[in-house]
C-alpha positions as CSV (number, residue, x, y, z in Angstrom):
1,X,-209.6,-104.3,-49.4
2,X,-212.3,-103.0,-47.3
3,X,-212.2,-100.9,-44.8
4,X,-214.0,-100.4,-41.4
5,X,-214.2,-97.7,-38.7
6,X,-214.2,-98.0,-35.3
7,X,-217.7,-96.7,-35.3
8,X,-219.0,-98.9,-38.0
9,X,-218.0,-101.8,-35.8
10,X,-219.4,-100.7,-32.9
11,X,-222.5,-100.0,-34.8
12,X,-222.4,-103.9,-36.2
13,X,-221.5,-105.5,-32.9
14,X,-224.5,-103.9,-31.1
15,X,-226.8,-104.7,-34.2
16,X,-225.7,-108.4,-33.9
17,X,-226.2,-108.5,-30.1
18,X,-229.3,-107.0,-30.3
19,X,-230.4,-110.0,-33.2
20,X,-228.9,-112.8,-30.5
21,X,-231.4,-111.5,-27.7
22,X,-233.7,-111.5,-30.1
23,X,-233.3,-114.8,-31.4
24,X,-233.1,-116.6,-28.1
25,X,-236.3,-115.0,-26.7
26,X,-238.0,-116.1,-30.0
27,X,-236.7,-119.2,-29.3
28,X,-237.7,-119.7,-25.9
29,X,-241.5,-118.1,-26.7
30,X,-241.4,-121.1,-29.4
31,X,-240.5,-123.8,-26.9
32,X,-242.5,-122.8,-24.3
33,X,-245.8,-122.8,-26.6
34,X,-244.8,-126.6,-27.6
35,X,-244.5,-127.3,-23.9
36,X,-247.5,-125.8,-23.1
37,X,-249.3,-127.7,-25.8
38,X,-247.9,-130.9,-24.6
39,X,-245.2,-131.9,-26.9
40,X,-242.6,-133.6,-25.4
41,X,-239.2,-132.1,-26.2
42,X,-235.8,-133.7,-27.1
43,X,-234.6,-137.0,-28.2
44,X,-236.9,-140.5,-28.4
45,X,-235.3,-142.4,-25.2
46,X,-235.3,-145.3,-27.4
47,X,-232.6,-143.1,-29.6
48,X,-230.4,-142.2,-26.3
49,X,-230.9,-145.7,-25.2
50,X,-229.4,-147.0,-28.6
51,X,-226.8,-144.5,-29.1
52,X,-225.5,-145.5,-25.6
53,X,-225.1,-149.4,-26.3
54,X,-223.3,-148.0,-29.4
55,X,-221.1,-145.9,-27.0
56,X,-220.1,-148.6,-24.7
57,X,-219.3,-150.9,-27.8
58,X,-217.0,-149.2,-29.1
59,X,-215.4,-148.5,-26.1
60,X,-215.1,-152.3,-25.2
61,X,-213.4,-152.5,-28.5
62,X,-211.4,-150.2,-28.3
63,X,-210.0,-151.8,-24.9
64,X,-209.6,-155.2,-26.4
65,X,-206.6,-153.5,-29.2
């Protein structure tokens, strides 16, 4: 079975940190540069509309059991 130091964890945990920072401020340079170049972000409304009709469907039958 494998073994780990204390150190080697350390050393893994900061290198995985260091990746999530990374990774979000890649990810917010990326969205910014769609914004910027007018792309609108997120779900169609027609999609939100539709899933929220479904939503209250099956909450109306659901109450009728």
């Amino acid at each position: 079975m494998p073994s780990a130091s204390d150190l080697t964890i350390h050393i893994l945990a900061a290198v995985a940190e260091d990746e999530r920072k990374r990774t979000a401020e890649r990810t917010k340079v990326a969205l910014q540069a769609l914004k910027d170049r007018g792309v609108k972000l997120g779900a169609p409304a027609e999609a939100l509309k539709a899933a929220g009709i479904r939503g209250n469907e099956i909450k109306a039958a659901r109450s009728m059991r």
